[in-house]
C-alpha positions in Angstrom: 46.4 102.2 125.9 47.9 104.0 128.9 48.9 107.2 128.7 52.0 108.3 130.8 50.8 111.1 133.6 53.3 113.6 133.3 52.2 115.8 136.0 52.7 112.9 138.7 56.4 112.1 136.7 57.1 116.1 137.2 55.7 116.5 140.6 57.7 113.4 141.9 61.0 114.4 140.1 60.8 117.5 141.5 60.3 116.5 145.3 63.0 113.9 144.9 65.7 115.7 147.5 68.5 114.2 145.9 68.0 116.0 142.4 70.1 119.7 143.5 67.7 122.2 142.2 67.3 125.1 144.5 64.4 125.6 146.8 62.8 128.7 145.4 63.2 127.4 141.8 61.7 124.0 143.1 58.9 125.8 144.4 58.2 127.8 141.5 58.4 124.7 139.2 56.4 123.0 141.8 53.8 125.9 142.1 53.2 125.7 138.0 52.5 122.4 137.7 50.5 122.5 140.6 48.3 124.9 138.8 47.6 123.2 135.6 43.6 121.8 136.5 43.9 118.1 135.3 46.2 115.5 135.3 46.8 116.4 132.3 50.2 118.6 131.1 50.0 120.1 127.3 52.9 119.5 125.2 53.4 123.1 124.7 53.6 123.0 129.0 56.0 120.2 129.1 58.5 121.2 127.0 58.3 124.5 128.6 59.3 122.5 132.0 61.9 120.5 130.7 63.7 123.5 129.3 63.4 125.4 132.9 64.8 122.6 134.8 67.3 122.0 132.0 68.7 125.1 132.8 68.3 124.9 136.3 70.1 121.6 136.2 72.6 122.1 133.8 73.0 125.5 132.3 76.3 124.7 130.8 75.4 122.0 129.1 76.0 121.0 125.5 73.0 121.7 123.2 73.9 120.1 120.7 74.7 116.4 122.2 71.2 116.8 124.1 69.6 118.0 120.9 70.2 114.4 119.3 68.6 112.8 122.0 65.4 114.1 121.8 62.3 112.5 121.0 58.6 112.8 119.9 55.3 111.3 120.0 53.4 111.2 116.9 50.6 113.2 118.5 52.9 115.7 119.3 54.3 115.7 115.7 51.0 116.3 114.7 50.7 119.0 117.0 53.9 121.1 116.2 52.9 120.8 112.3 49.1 121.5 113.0 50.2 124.9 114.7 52.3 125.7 111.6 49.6 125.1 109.4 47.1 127.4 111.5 49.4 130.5 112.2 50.9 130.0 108.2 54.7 129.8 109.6 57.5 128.4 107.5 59.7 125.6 108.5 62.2 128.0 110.0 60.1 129.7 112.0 58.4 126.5 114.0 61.9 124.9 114.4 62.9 128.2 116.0 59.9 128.2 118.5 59.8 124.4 118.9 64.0 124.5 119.3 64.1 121.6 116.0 66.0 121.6 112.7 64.6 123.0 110.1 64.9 119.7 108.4 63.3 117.7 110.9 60.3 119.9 110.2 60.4 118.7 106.6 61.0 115.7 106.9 57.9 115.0 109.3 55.8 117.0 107.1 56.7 114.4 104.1 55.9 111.6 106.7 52.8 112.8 108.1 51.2 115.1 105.6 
């Protein structure tokens, strides 16, 4: 199965010129991903980019319409309630860190537990 590169998607979406981010952001976005040491970008890393250049982008935007449109992997499902079960945090507190409804949380926990 392939496996999407996300540091190559990143690194090309941020060197596209016509994308109006400004240059010293660019470069510090540019500079992190730069730095991670394999092709490979955690998910904790990724959603830690798009929420930068989300607020780079559009810091006005609505949260909630954007919220809807998000999706996740299973792995990363998997991940999100893995870290909840090692650090003992309720459902409130992972959709706080993650930025997910508390119901989402259950939900997947009935799905994939």
């Amino acid at each position: 199965m392939n496996c999407v590169n996300y540091k190559t998607l990143y690194l090309d979406f941020l060197k596209d010129d016509s994308i109006k981010i400004p240059t010293e952001q660019r470069n510090q976005l540019l500079n992190m991903i730069s730095r991670e040491p394999s092709e490979e970008i955690t998910y904790r890393k990724m959603i830690q980019l798009n929420g930068m250049i989300k607020k780079i982008i559009s810091p006005e935007s609505n949260n909630q319409r954007t919220q809807r449109l998000k999706s996740y992997s299973e792995d990363y499902i998997k991940h999100i309630l893995a870290y909840q079960k090692e650090n003992n945090l309720s459902n409130l507190s992972v959709a706080l860190e993650f930025n997910i409804s508390r119901n989402t949380i259950s939900k997947w926990k009935k799905r994939f537990l």
